[in-house]
KELUMSE-374604 format. One line per 2 residues: number of its first residue (from 1); for each residue x, y, z of N, C-alpha, C, CB. Coordinates in steps of 0.1 Angstrom, whole numbers, always signed. Each point is the difference from the previous one (the first is absolute). Glycine has a CB too. Layout:
BEGIN
NUM = X,Y,Z,X,Y,Z,X,Y,Z,X,Y,Z  ... $
***
This chain:
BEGIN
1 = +457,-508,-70,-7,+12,+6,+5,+2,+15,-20,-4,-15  +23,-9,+20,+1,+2,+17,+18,+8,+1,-18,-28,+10 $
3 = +22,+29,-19,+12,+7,-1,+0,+15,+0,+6,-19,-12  -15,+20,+2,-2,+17,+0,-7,+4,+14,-5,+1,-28 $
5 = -4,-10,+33,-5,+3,+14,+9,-2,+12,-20,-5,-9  +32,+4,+6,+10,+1,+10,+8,+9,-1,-1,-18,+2 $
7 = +5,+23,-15,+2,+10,-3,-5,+14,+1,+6,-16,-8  -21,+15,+6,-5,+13,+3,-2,+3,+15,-11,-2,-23 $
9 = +12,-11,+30,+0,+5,+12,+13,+6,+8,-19,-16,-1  +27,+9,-2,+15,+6,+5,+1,+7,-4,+11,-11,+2 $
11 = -15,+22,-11,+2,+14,-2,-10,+10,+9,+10,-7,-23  -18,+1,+22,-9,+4,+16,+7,+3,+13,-16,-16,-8 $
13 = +22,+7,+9,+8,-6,+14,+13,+7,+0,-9,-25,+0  +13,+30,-12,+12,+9,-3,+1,+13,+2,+3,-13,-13 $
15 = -21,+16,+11,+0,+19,+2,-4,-4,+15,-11,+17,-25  +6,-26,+34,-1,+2,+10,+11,+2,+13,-17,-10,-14 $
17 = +26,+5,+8,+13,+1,+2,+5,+11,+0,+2,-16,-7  +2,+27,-8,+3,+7,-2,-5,+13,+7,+5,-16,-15 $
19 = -22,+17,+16,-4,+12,+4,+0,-2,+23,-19,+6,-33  +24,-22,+33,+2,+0,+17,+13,+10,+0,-9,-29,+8 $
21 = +21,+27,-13,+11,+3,+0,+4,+15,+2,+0,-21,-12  -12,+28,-5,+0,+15,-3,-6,+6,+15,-6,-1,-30 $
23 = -6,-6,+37,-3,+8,+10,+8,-2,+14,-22,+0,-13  +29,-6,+10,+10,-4,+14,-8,-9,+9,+13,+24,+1 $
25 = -20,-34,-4,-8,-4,+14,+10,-13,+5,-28,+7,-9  +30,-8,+23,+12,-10,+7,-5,-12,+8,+13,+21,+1 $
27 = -24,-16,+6,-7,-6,+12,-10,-15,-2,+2,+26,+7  +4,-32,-3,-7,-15,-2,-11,-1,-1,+13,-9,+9 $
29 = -23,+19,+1,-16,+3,-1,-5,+5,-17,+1,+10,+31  +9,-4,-37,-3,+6,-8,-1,-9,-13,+10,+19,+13 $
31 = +5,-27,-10,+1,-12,-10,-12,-7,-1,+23,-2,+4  -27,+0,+6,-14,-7,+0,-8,+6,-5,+2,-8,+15 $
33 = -9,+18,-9,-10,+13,-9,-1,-4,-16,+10,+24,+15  +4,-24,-17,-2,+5,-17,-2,-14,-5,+17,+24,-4 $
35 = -12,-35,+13,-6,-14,-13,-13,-1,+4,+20,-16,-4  -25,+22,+17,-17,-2,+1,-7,+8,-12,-1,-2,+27 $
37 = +7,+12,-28,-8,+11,-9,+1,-5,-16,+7,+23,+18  +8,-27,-22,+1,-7,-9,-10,-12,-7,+18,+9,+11 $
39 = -19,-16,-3,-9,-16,+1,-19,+8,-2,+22,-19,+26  -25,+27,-14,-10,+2,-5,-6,+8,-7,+3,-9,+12 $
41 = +7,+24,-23,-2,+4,-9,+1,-17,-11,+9,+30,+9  -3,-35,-13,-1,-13,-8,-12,-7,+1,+22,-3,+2 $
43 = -27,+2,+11,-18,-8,-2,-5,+12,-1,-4,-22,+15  +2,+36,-16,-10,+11,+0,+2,+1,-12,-2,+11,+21 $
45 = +14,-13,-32,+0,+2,-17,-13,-9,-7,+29,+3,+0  -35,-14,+5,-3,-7,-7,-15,+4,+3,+20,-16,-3 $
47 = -24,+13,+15,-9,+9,+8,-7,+8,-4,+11,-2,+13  +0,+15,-12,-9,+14,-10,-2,-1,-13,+10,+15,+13 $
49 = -2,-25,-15,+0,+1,-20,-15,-10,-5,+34,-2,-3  -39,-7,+12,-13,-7,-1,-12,+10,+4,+13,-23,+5 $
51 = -10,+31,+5,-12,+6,+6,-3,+10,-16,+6,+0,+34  +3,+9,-32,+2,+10,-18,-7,-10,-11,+29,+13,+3 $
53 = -24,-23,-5,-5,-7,-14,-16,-3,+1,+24,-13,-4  -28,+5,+18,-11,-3,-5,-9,+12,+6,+4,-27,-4 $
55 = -1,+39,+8,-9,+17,-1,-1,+4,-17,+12,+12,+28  +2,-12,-36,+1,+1,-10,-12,-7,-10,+22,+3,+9 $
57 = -25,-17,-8,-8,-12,-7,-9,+3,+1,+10,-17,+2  -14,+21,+12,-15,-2,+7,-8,+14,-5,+9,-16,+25 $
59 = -5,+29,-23,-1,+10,-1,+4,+13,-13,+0,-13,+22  +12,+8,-24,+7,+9,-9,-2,-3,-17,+17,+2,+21 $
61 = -16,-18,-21,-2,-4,-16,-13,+1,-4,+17,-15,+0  -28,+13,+8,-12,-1,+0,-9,+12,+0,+6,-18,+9 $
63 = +3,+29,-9,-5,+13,+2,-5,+12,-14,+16,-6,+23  -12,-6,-32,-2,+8,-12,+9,+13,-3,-23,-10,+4 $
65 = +36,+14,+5,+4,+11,-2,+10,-2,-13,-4,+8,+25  +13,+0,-33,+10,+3,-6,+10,-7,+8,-8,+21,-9 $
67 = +23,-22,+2,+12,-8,+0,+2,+11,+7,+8,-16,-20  -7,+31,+20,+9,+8,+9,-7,+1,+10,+11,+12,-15 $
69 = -25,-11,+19,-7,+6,+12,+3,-15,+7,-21,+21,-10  +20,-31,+4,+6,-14,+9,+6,-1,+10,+2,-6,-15 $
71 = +11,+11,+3,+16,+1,+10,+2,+10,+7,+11,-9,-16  -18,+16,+16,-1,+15,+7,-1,-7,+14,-14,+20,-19 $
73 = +2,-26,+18,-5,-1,+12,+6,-9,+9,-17,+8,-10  +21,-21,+0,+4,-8,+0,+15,-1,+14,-14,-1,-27 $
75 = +21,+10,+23,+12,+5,+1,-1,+11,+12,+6,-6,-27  -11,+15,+26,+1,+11,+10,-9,-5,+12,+5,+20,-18 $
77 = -17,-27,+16,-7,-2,+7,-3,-16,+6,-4,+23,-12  +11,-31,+4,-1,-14,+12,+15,-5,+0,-26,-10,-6 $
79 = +37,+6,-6,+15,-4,+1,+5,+8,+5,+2,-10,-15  -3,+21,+12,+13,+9,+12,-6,-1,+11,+9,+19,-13 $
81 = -20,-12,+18,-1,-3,+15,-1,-11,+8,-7,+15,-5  -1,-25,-1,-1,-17,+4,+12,-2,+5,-14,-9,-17 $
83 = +26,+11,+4,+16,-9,+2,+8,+12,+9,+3,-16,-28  -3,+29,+28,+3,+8,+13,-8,-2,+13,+6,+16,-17 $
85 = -14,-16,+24,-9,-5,+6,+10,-12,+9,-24,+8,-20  +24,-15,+11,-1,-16,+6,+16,+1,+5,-20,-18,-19 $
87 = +34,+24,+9,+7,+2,+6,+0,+10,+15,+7,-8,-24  -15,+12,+21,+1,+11,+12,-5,-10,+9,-4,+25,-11 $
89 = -6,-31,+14,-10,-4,+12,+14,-13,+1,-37,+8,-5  +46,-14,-3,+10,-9,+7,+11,+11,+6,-3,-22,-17 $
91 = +5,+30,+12,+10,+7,+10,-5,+8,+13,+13,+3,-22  -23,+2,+22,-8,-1,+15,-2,-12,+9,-10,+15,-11 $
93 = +4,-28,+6,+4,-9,+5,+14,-4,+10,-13,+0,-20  +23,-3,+11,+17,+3,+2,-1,+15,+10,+11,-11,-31 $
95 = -9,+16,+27,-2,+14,+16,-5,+2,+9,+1,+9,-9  -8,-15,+11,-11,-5,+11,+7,-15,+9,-25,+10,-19 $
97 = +26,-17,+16,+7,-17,+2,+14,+4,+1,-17,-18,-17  +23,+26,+10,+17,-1,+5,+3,+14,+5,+10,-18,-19 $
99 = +1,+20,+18,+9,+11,+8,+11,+6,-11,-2,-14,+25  -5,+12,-35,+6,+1,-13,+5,+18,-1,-18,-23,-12 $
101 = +1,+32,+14,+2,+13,-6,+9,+2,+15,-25,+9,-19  +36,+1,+20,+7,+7,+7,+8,+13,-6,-1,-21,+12 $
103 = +4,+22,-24,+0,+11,-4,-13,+3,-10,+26,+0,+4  -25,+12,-11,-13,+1,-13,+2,-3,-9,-7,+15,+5 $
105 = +24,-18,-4,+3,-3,-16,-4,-14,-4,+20,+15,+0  -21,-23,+13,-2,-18,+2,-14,+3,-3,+19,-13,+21 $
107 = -26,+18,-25,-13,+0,-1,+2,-3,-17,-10,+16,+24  +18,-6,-35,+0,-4,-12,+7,-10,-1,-3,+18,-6 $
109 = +13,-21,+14,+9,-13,-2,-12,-17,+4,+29,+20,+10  -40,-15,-8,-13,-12,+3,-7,+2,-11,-3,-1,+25 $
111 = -2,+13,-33,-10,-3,-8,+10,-2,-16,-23,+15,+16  +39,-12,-12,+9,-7,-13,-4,-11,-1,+19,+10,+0 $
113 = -16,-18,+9,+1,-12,+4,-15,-10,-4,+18,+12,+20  -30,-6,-15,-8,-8,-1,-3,+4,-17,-7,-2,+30 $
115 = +9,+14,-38,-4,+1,-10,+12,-16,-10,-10,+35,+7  +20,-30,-2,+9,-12,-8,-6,-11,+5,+23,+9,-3 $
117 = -31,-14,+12,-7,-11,+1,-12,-1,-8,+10,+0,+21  -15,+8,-27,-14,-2,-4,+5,-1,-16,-18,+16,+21 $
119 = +31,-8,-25,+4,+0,-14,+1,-17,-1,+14,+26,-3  -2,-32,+15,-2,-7,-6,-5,-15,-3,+10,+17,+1 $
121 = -23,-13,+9,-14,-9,-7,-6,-1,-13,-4,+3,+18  +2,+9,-14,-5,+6,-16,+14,+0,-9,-21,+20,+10 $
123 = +31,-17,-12,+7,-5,-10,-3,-18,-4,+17,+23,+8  -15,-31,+1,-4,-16,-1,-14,+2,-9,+10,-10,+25 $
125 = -19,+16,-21,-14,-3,-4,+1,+0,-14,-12,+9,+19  +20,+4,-23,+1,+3,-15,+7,-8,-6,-2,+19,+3 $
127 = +13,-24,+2,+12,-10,-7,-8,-12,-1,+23,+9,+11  -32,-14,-6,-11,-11,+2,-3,+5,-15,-11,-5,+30 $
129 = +0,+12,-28,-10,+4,-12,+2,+2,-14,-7,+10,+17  +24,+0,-16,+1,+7,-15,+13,-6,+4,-16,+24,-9 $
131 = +26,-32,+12,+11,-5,-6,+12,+10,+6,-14,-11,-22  +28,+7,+19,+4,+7,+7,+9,+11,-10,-4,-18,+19 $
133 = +3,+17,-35,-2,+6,-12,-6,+15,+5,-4,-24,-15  -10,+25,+15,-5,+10,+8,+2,+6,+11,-9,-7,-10 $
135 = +14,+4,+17,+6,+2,+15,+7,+4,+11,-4,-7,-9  +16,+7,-5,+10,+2,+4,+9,+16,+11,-6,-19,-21 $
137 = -3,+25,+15,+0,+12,+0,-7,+3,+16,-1,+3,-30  -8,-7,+29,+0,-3,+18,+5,-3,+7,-11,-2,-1 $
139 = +23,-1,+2,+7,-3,+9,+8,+12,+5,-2,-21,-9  +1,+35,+2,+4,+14,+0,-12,+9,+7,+16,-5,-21 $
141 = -27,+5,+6,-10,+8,+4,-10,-5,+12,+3,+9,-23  -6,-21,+23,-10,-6,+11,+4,+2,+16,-5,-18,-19 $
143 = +21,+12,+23,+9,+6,+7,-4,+12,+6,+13,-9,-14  -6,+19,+7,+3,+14,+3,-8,+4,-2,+16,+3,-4 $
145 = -27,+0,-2,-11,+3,-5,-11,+1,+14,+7,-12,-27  -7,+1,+28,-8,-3,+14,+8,+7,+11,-9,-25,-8 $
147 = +20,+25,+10,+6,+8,+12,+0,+12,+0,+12,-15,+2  -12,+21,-13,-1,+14,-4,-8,+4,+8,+3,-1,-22 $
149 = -19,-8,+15,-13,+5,+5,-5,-1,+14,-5,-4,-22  +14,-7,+27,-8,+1,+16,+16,+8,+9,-24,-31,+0 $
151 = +32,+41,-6,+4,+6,+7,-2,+9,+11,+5,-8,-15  -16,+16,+2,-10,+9,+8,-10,-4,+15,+0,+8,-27 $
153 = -8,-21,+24,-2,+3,+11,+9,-14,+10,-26,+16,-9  +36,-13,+5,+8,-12,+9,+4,+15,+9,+12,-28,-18 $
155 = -6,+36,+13,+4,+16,+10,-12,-1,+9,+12,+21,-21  -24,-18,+12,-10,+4,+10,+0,-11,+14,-14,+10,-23 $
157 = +15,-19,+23,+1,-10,+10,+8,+2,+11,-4,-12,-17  +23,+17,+10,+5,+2,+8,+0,+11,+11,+6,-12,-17 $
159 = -12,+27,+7,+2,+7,+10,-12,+3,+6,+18,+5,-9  -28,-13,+11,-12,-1,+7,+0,-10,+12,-10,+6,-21 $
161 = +21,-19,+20,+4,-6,+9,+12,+9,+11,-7,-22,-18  +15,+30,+12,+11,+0,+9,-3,+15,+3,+19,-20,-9 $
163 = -25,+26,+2,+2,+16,+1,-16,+6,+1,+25,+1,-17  -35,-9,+22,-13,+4,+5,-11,+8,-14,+17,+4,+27 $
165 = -8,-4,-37,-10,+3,-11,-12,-4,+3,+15,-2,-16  -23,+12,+10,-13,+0,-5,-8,-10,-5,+7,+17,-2 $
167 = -13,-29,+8,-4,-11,-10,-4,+2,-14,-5,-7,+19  +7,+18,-22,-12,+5,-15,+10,-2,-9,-19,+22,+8 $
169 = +29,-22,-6,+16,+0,-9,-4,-14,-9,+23,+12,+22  -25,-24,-9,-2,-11,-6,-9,+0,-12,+6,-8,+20 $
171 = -17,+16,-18,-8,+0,-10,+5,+7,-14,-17,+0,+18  +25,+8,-18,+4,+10,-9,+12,-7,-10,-6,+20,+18 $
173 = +16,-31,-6,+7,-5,-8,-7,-9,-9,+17,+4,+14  -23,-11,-10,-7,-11,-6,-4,+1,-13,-6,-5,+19 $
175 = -1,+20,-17,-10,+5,-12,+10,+4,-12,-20,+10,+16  +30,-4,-8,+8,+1,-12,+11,-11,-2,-5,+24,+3 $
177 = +9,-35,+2,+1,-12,-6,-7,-4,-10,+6,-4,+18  -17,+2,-18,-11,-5,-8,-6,+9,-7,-3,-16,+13 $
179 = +6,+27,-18,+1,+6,-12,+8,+0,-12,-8,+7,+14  +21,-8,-9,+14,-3,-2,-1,-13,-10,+9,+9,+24 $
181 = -13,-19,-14,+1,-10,-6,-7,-7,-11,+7,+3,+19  -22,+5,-13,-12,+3,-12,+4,+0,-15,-12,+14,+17 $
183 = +20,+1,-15,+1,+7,-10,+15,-9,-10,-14,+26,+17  +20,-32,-10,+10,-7,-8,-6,-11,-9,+16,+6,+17 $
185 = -26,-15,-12,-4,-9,-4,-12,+2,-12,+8,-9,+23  -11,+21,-18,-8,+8,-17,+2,+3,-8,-6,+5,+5 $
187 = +22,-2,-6,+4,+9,-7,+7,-15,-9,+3,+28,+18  -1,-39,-13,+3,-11,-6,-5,-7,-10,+5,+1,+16 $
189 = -23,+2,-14,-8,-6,-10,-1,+8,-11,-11,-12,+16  +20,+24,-20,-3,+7,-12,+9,-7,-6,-6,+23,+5 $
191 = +10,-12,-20,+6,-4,-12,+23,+2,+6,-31,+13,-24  +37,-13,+15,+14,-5,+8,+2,+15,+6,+15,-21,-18 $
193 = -23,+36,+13,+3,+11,+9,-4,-3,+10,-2,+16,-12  -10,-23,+19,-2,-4,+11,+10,-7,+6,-20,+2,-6 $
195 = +22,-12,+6,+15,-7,-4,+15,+6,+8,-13,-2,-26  +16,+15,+16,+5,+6,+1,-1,+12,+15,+0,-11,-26 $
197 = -11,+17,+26,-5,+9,+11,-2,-15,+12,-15,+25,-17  +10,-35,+21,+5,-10,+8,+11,-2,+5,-12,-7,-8 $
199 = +24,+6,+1,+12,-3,-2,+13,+12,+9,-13,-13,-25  +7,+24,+15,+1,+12,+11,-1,+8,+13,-3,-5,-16 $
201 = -14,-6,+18,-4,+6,+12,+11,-8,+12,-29,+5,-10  +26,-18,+3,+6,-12,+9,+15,+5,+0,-16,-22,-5 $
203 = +27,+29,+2,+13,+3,-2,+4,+12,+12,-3,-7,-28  -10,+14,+25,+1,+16,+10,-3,-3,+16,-10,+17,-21 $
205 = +1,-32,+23,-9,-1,+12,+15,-9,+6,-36,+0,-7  +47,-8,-3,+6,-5,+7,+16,+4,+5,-17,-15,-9 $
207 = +18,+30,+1,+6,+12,+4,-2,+2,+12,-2,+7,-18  -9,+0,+19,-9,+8,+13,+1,-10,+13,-19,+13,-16 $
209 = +22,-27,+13,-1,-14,+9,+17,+7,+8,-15,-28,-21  +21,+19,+10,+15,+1,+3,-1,+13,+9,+11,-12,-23 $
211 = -7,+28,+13,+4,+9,+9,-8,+3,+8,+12,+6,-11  -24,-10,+21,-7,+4,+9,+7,-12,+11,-24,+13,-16 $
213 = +29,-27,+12,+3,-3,+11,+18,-3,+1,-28,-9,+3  +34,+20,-13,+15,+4,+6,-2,+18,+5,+18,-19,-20 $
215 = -32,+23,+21,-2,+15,+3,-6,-3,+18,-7,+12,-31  +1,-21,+34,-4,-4,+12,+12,-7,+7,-24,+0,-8 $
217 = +32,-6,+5,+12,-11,+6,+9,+17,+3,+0,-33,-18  +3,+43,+10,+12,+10,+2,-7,+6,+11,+12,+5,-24 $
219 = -23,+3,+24,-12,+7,+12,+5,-13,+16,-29,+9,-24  +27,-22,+21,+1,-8,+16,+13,+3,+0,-18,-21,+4 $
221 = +30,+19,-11,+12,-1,+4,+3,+14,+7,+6,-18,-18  -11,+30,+14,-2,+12,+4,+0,+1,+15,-10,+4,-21 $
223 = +2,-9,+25,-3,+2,+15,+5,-6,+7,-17,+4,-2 $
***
């Protein structure tokens, strides 16, 4: 097992890499930034994923509702925001303590970063639990998946740090992070159309990833 857990983490450590590179970041302050943000998305995966379970136990199983009104709630209303949330309050953290944000775009290039940190805790947790048979597949969607979703308000961050935005942005990205994210993880517990419509969603959100940050990199080179 301790194999696959070296494994699943170097591929962690590989998109971290990869998306430093896509956003151009150079500066040694920065290098730093992102393994802080890194390290403590990885303790905030396990974190949010305990606080969610036992609200779930305490509250949700006990509530006498339906399998769907469960996950409804389950999902839109404590895992997505809990695990958006917690990435977010580490990448504020990180922006506050370093000298990280200087453009807006370094603002998504912090909540990439801390989201691939939280994947991959939470990928471990699962490779723990369900083997790495089941798993595997996270090492794509858990990933990306998570970076997708705190893109939105990783922007928000940025351009409220460098460009005087409106604090309320922060609120807006967030919300819609964690709807996003809600809504993927619901759409999971159906039959394989669910499955399928998951699969999908996760395909288009890591589209929208990519070309939003080679559509922001052409805009800075611009100026």
């Amino acid at each position: 097992m301790s194999v696959y857990v070296i494994i699943f983490f170097l591929v962690s450590v590989f998109w971290v890499f990869f998306f430093d590179k896509i956003f151009s970041s150079s500066s040694n302050t920065k290098k730093l930034s992102i393994w802080l943000a890194f390290w403590g998305g990885v303790l905030s995966g396990p974190i949010a994923g305990t606080i969610s379970y036992t609200i779930q136990k305490n509250f949700l199983e006990s509530g006498g509702l339906s399998d769907y009104v469960s996950d409804f709630l389950l999902y839109f209303f404590i895992v997505g925001p809990i695990e958006e949330f917690s990435k977010f309050l580490i990448a504020i953290i990180v922006t506050l303590k370093t000298q990280m944000i200087q453009r807006y775009v370094d603002g998504m290039l912090l909540a990439v970063i801390v989201a691939i940190g939280f994947a991959a805790g939470e990928n471990i947790l699962y490779l723990i639990k369900f083997g790495p048979e089941l798993t595997w597949l996270r090492l794509i969607l858990g990933n990306l998946g998570h970076a997708a979703y705190a893109i939105f308000w990783g922007y928000a961050i940025g351009v409220v740090f460098t460009q005087a935005a409106p604090g309320s942005l922060l609120v807006i990205g967030l919300l819609l992070s964690s709807f996003l994210h809600g809504a993927y993880d619901y759409f999971l517990t159906f039959n394989l159309t669910g499955l399928i419509i998951a699969l999908t969603f996760s395909l288009v959100m890591f589209v929208f990833l990519f070309w939003f940050i080679r559509f922001e990199n052409k805009q800075l080179k611009k100026k």
